[in-house]
Kinemage of the C-alpha trace (Angstrom):
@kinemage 1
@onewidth
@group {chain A} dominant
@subgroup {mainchain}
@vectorlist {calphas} color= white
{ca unk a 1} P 0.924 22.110 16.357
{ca unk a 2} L 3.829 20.006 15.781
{ca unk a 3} L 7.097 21.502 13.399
{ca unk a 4} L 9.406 19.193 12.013
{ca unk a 5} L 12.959 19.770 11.122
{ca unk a 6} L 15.399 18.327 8.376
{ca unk a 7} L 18.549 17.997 8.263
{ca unk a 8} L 21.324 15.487 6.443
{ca unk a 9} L 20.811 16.366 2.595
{ca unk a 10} L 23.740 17.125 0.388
{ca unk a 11} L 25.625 15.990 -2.472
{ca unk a 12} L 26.666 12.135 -2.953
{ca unk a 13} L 28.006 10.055 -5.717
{ca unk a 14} L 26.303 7.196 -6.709
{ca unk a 15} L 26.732 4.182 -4.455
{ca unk a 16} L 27.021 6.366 -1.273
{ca unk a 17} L 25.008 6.735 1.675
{ca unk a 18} L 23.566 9.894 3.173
{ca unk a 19} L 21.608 9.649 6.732
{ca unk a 20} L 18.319 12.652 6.839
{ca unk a 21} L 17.201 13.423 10.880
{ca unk a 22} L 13.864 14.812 11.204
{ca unk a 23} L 13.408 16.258 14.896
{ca unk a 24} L 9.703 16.868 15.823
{ca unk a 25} L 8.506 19.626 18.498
{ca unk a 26} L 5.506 20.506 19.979
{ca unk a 27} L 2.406 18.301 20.663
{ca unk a 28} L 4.463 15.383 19.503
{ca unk a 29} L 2.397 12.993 21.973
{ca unk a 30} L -0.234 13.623 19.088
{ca unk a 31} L 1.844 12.238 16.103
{ca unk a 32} L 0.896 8.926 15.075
{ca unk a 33} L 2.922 8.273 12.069
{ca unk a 34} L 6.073 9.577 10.908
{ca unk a 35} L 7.496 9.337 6.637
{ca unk a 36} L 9.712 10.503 4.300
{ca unk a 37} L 8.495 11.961 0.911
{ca unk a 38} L 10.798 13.159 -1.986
{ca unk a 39} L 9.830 15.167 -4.877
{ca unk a 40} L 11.935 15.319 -7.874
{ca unk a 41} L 11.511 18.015 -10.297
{ca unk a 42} L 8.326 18.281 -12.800
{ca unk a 43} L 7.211 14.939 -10.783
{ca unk a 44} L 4.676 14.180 -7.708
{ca unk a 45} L 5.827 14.180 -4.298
{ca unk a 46} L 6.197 10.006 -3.459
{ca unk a 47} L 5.949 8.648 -0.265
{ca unk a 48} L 9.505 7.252 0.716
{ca unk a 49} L 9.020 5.126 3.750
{ca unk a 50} L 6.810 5.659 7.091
{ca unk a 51} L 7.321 4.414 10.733
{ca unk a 52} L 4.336 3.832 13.142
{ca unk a 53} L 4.374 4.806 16.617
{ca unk a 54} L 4.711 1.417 17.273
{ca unk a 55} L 7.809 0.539 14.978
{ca unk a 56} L 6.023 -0.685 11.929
{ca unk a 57} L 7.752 0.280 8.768
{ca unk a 58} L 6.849 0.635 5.208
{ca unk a 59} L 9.035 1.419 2.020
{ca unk a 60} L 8.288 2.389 -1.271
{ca unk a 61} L 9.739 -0.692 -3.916
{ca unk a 62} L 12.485 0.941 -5.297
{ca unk a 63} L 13.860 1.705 -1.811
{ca unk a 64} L 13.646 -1.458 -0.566
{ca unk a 65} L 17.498 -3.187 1.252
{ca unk a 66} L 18.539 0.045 0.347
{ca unk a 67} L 16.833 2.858 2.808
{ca unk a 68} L 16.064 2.197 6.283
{ca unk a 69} L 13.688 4.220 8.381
{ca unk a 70} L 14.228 4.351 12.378
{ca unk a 71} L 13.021 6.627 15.060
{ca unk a 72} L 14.155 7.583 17.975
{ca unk a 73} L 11.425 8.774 20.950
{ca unk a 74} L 13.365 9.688 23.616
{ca unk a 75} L 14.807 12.278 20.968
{ca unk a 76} L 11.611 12.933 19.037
{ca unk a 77} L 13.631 12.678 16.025
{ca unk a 78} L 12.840 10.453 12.373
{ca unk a 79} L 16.133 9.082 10.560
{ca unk a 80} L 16.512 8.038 6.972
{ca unk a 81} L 19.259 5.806 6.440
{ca unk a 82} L 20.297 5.786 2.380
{ca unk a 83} L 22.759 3.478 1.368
{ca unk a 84} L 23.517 2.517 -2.391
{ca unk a 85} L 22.154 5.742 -3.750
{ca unk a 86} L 21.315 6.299 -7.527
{ca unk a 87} L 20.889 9.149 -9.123
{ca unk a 88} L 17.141 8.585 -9.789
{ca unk a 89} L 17.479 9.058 -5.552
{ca unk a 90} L 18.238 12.966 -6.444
{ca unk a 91} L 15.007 14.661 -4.853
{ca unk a 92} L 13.884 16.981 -2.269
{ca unk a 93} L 13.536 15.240 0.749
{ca unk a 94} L 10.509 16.166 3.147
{ca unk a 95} L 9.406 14.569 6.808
{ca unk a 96} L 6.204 14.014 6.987
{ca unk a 97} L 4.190 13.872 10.393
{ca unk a 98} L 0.247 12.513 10.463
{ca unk a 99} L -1.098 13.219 14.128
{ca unk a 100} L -4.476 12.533 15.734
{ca unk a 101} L -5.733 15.160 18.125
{ca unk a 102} L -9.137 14.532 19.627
{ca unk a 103} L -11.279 13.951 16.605
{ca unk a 104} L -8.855 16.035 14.205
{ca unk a 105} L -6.599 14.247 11.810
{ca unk a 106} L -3.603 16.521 11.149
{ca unk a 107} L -0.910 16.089 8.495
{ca unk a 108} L 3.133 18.343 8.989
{ca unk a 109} L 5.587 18.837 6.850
{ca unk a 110} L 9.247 19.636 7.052
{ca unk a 111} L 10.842 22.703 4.867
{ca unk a 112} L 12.392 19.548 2.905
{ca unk a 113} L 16.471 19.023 2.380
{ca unk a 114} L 17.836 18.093 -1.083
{ca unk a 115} L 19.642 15.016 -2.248
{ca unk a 116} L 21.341 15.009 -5.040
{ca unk a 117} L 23.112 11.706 -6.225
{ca unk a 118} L 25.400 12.342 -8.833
{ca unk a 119} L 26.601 9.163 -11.616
């Protein structure tokens, strides 16, 4: 098992920056990749970016030179850098943990934090 924990939402005006910490527990030597997702309402939850055990990153277009993803091992913990926010950035916010366990592919989520970017 493997909880994850947000933190770092709140209320920003457009062109600010808001940082989101994730901190992982339990069989974390399991997780493989870690991600943000957002879901605004009445819409599908959308990948954000994701960060390999390795350091690899990925990012969703609309993100791009604007979010950065980082993690931090010795802390166990997932960051999400936001910088230029816009208010189509207003969401709930979830961590996202995909771990490998023996043959069993496992997906976590986080309770989720909300951003809201006002204009």
């Amino acid at each position: 098992q493997v909880q994850l924990v947000e933190s770092g939402g709140g209320l920003v005006q457009a062109g600010g920056s808001l940082r989101l910490s994730c901190a992982a527990s339990g069989s974390i030597f399991s997780i493989k990749t870690m991600g943000w997702y957002r879901q605004a309402p009445g819409k599908q939850r959308d990948v954000v970016a994701t960060i390999t055990s390795s350091g690899s990153t990925n990012y969703r277009d609309s993100v791009k030179g604007r979010f950065t993803i980082s993690r931090d091992n010795a802390k166990n913990t997932v960051y999400l850098q936001m910088n230029s926010l816009k208010p189509e950035d207003t969401a709930v916010y979830y961590c996202n943990a995909y771990a490998q366990l023996g043959a069993a592919r496992l997906t976590y989520w986080g309770q989720g934090t909300q951003v809201t970017v006002s204009s």
